[in-house]
C-alpha positions in Angstrom: 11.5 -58.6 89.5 14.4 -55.9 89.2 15.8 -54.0 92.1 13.8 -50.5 90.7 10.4 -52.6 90.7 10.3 -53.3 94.6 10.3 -51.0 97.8 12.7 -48.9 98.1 14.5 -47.2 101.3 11.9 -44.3 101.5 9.1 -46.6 101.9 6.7 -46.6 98.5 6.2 -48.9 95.5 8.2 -47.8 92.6 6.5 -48.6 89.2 7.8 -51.0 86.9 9.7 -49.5 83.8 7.8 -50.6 80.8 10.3 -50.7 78.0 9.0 -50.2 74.6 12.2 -51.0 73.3 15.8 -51.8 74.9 16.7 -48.0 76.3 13.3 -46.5 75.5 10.2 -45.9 77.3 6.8 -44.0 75.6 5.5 -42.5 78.4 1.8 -43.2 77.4 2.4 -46.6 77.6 4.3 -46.5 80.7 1.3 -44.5 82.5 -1.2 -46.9 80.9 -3.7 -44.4 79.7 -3.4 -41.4 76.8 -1.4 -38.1 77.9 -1.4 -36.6 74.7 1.3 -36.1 72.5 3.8 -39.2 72.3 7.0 -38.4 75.2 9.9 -40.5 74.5 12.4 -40.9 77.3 15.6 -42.2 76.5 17.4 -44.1 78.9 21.1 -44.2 78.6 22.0 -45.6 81.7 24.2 -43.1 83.3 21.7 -39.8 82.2 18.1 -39.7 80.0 16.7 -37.2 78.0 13.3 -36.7 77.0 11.9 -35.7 73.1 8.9 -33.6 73.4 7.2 -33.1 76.9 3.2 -32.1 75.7 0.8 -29.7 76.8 1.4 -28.0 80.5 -1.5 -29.5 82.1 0.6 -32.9 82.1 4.1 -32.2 82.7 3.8 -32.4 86.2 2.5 -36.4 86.2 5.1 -37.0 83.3 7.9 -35.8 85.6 6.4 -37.4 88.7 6.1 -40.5 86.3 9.8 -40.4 85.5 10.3 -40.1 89.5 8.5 -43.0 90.5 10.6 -44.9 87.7 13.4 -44.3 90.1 15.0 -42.4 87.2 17.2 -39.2 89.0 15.6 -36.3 87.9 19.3 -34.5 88.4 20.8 -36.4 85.5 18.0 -35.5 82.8 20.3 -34.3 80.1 18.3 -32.5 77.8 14.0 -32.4 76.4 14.3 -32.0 72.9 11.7 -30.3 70.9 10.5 -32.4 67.6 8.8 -29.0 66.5 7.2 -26.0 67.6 3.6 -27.2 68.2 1.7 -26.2 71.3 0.3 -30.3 71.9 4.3 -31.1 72.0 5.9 -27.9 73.9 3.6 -25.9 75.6 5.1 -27.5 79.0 8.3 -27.5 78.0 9.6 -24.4 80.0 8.0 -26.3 82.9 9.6 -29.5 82.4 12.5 -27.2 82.1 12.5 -26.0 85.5 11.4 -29.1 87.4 13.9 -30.9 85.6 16.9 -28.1 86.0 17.9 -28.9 82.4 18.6 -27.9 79.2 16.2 -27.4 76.0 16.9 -28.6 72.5 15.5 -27.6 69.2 16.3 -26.8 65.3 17.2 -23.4 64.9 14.0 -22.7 63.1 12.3 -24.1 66.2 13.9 -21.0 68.3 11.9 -18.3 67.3 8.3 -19.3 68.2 9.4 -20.9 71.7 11.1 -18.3 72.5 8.8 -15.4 72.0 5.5 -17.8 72.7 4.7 -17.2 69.8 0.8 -18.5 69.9 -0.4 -18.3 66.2 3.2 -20.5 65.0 2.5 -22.7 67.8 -1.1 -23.6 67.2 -1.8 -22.6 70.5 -4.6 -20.0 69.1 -7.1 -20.7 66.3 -9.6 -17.8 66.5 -12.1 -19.7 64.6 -12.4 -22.9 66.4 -12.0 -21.2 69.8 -8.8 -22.2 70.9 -7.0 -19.9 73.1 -4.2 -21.6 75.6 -1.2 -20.2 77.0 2.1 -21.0 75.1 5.1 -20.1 77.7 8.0 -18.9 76.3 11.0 -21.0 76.4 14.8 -20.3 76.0 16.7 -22.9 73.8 20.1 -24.1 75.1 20.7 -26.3 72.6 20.9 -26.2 68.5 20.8 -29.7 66.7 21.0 -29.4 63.0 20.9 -31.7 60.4 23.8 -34.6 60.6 24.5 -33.9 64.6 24.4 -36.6 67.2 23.0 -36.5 70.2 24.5 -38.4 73.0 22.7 -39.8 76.0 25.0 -42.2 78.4 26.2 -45.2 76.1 23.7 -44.1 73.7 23.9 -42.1 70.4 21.0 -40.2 68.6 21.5 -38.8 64.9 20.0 -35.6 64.4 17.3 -35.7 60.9 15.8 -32.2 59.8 12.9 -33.8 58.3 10.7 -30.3 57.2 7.3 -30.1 56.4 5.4 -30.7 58.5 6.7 -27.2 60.0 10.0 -25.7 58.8 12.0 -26.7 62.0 10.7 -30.5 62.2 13.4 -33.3 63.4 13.5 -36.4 63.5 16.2 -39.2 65.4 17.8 -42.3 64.3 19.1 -44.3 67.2 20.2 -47.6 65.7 17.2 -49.9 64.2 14.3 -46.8 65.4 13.6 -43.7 63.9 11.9 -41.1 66.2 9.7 -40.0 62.9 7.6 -36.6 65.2 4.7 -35.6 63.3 6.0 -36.7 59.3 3.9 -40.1 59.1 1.7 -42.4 60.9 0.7 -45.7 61.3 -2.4 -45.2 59.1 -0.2 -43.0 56.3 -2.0 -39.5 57.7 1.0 -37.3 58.2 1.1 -33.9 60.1 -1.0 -30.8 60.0 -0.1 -29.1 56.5 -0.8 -25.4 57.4 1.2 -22.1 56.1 0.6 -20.8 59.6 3.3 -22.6 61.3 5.5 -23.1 58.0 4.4 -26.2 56.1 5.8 -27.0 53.3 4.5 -29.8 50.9 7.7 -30.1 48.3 9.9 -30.7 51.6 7.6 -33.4 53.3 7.4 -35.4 50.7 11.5 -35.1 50.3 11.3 -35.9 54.3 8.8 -38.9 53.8 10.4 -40.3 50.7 13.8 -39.8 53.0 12.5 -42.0 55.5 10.9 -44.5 52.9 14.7 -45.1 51.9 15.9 -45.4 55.4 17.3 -48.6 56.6 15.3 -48.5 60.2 12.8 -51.5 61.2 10.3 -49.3 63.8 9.0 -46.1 63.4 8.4 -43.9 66.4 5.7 -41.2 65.6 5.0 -38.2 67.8 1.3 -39.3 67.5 -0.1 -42.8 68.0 1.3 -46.5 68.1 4.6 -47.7 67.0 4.5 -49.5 63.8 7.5 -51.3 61.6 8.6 -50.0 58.6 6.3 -50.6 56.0 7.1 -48.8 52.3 3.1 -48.9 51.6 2.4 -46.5 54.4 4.8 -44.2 53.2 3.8 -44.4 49.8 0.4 -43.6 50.2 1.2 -40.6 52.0 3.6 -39.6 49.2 1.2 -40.0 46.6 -1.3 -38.2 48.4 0.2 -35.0 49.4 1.9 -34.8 45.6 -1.4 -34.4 44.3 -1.7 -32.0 47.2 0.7 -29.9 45.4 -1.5 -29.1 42.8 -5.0 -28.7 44.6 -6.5 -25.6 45.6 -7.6 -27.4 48.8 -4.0 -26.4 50.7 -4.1 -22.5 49.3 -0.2 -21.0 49.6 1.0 -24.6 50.7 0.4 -25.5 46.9 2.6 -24.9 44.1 0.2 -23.7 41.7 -3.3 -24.4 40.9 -3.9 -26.1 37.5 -7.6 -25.5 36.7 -6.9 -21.3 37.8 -4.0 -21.3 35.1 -6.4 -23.1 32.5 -8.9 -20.1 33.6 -6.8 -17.5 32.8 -5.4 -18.7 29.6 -9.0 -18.6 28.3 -9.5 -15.4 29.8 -6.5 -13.9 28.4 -6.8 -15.2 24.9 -10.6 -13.9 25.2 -12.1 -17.6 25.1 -15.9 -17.6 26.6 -17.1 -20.5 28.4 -19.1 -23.0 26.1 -21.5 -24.9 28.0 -22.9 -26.7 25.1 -19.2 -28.4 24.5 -20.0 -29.0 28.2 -22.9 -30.8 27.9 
């Protein structure tokens, strides 16, 4: 048993750090019951800094979490945000303050957290009756493509991996990759919607990206971490190509096949034959 797992001088049990990997703790797992969105914390020995926080309703037991961890709150360096989604940042201005430290996002990520905005977010869908608060948030912090994030002794490389939505990342941190919402263990990928800026040319680039990539464990924003496994991604590939060409995903497809064929034969004054049909 560590020093950090015992009593300490102000009299209650601190809990056990449960280490997912050396430096890095999934806060799901380390609470031993679902939160919500996957919350990475990354433990570079002198500071940490978290990527993604969740919804609001949970930021306070995540932080508290962190506390009883005997992690000091004080030398938090950063929350990144993977993306804009409301089930990743809707707490994040309130990790901010409890915390006292800085946010980090793409620069395509600024706009809807900073303005709350709730339609880009997810955090309203009129039709299936969801309606939550989305706090505005101020970003301190741009990370592009190429940049590296450092964390104590530790070193992040920044991934824009769009898609997903327009302002997606992603994190490399030696044999990991912190993947956010591109692919899971059971090849589903993230929400394609042109709401909050999906884009199925660039995921597949993002997911055939990663498919090259040289890292042994994937580290979703969603669900268990899973090695590296080509046929996962390749499924997903496959799949959203032929997305690319269905009607199903409306303005989030390139073009719709059959419709062209349609209005070919409409143009060049062909009626439907149903006999040929037949």
């Amino acid at each position: 048993m560590t020093w950090y797992q015992s009593f300490t001088t102000r009299g209650f049990m601190m809990l056990p750090r449960k280490y997912l990997f050396p430096n890095v703790i999934e806060m799901n797992y380390q609470a031993g019951r679902r939160l919500g969105v996957n919350i990475y914390l990354i433990d570079g020995g002198s500071e940490f800094l978290l990527i993604d926080v969740g919804y609001l309703d949970q930021v306070d037991e995540v932080v508290e979490l962190i506390r009883q961890m005997d992690f000091n709150l004080s030398t938090c360096k950063m929350i990144i945000a993977t993306h804009a989604d409301a089930d990743h940042v809707q707490g994040i201005a309130r990790a901010k303050e409890l915390l006292k430290t800085k946010v980090a996002a793409h620069p395509l990520t600024v706009e809807p957290l900073e303005t709350g905005d709730k339609i880009m977010t997810f955090a309203t869908i009129k039709a299936q009756h969801l309606d939550i608060p989305m706090p505005p948030c101020k970003i301190d912090i741009l990370l592009n493509e190429g940049d590296t994030v450092a964390v104590g002794n530790l070193k992040l490389k920044v991934w824009h991996t769009p898609g997903h939505t327009d302002g997606q990342l992603s994190f490399k941190m030696g044999n990991l990759l912190f993947s956010g919402d591109n692919i899971y263990r059971d090849s589903c990928v993230g929400v394609i919607d042109a709401h909050h800026g999906s884009n199925l040319e660039e995921f597949i680039a993002s997911l055939k990206r990663i498919s090259r990539d040289d890292a042994e464990f994937l580290l979703p924003s969603h669900g268990p971490v899973f090695r590296q496994d080509h046929k996962i991604l390749q499924k997903a590939i496959d799949r959203l190509t032929q997305y690319q060409y269905m009607a199903d995903f409306g303005t989030c497809a390139k073009e719709w096949p059959l419709l062209d064929e349609w209005e070919k034969d409409v143009c060049e004054g062909r009626m439907p034959d149903f006999e040929q049909e037949k």
